[in-house]
C-alpha positions in Angstrom: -28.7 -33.1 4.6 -31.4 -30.7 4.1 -31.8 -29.1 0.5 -31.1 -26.0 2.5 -27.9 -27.5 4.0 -26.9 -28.5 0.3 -27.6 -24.8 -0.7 -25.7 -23.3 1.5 -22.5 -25.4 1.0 -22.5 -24.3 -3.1 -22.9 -20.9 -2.1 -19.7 -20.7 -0.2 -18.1 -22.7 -2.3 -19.3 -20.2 -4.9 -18.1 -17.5 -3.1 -14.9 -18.8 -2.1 -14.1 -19.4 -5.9 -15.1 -15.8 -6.6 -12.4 -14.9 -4.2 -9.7 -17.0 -5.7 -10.3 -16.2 -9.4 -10.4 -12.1 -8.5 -8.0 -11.8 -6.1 -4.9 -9.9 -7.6 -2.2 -12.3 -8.9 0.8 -11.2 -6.4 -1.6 -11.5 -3.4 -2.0 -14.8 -4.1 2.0 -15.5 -4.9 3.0 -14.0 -1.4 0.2 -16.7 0.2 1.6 -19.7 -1.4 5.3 -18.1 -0.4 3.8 -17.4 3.5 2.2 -21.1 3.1 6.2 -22.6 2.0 4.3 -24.0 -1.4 5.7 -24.2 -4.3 4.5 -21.3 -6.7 5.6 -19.9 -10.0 5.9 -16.4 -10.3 4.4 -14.6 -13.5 6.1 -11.8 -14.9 3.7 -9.5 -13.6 4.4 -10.6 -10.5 8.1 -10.2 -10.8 7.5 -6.6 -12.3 5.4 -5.9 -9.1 8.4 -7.5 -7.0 11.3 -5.4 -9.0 9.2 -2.7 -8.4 9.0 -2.9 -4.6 12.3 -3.8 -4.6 14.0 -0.8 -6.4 11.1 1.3 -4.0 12.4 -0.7 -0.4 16.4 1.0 -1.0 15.4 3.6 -3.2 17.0 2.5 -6.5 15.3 3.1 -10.2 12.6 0.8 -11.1 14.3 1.0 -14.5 17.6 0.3 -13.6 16.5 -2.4 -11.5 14.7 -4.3 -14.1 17.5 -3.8 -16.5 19.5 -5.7 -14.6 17.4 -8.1 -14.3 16.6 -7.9 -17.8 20.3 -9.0 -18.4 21.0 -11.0 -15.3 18.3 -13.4 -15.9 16.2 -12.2 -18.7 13.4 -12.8 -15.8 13.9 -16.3 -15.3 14.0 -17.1 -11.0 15.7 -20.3 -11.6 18.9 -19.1 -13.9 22.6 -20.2 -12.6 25.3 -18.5 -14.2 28.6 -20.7 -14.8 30.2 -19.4 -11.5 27.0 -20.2 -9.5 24.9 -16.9 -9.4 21.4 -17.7 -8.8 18.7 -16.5 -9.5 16.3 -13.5 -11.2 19.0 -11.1 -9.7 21.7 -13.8 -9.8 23.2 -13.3 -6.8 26.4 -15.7 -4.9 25.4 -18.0 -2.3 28.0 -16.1 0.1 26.0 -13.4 -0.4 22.8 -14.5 1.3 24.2 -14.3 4.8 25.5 -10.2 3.5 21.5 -9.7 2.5 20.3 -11.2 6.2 19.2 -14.4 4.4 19.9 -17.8 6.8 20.8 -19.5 3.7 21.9 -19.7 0.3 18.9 -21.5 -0.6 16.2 -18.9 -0.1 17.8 -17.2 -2.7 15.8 -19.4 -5.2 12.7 -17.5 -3.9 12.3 -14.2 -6.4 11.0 -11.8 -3.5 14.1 -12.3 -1.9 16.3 -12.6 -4.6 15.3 -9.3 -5.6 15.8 -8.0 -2.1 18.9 -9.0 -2.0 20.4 -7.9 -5.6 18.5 -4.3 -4.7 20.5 -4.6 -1.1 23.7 -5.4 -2.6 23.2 -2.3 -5.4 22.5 0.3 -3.0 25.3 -0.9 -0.8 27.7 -0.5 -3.7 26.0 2.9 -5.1 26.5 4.4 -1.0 29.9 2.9 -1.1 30.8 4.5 -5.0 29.0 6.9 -5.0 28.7 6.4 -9.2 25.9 4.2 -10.1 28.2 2.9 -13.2 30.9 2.1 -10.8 28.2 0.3 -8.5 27.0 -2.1 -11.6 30.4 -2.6 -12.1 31.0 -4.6 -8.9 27.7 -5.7 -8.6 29.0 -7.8 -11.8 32.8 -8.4 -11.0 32.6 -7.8 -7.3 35.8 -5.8 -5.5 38.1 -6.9 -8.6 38.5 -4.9 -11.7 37.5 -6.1 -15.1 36.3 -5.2 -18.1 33.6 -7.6 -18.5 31.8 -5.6 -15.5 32.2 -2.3 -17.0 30.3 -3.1 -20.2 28.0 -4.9 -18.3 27.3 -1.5 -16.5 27.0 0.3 -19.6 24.3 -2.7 -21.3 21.8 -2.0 -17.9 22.2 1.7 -18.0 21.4 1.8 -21.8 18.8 -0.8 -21.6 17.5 1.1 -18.4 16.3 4.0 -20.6 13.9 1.5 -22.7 11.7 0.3 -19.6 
């Protein structure tokens, strides 16, 4: 190999680096996610993701990651003791509801955010009462009390983010 050969190759390899270390942080979650590799997601990357969410079915970005903010206090891997999963914590019965071929792809954040935002505005254009949506978002069709103060703990925190 030439010196000019060996030259070249460090460039690129130079250059290719450059790319990786300033490319923005969610690009380079979504290629991993495209690429089926496993990836952690920051929490910049899951306030970018809320945020895109709550934008896609028009819902508050502050209501959104409230209830995320109590759902799963971020965390994309949390199960609840009835089987919720998730940074939205969402029912495996609901994936096929959110267009989702599986329960499992609700370990992915993007589209466990999708889904929890899909579900909300479903239940805010059915209720017409954003309270009442967060209450079955919680409790689902049944009535309990444990849903309406959940309701009332996002909509308070809501007003902090």
């Amino acid at each position: 190999m030439s010196n000019d050969q060996g030259s070249g190759w460090i460039v690129a390899a130079l250059v290719v680096a450059a790319c990786c270390v300033s490319l923005p942080e969610t690009l380079v979650y979504h290629q991993a996610r495209l690429l089926r590799r496993p990836v952690e997601a920051s929490r910049a990357v899951l306030e970018a993701e809320i945020e895109r969410a709550a934008d896609a079915y028009g819902l508050s970005r502050k209501v959104l990651k409230a209830l995320v903010r109590v759902e799963s206090a971020y965390n994309p891997k949390a199960v609840s003791p009835v089987g919720a999963r998730g940074i939205a914590q969402i029912m495996p019965f609901n994936a096929k509801r959110c267009g989702l071929p599986n329960a499992d792809h609700l370990w992915d954040p993007t589209y466990n955010l999708r889904c929890g935002a899909r579900i909300l505005r479903e239940e805010l254009d059915q209720h017409g009462d954003l309270q009442r949506a967060l209450t079955v978002y919680n409790c689902g069709r049944i009535k309990c009390a444990e849903g309406q103060q959940y309701a009332k703990k996002v909509l308070a925190l809501s007003t902090v983010y």
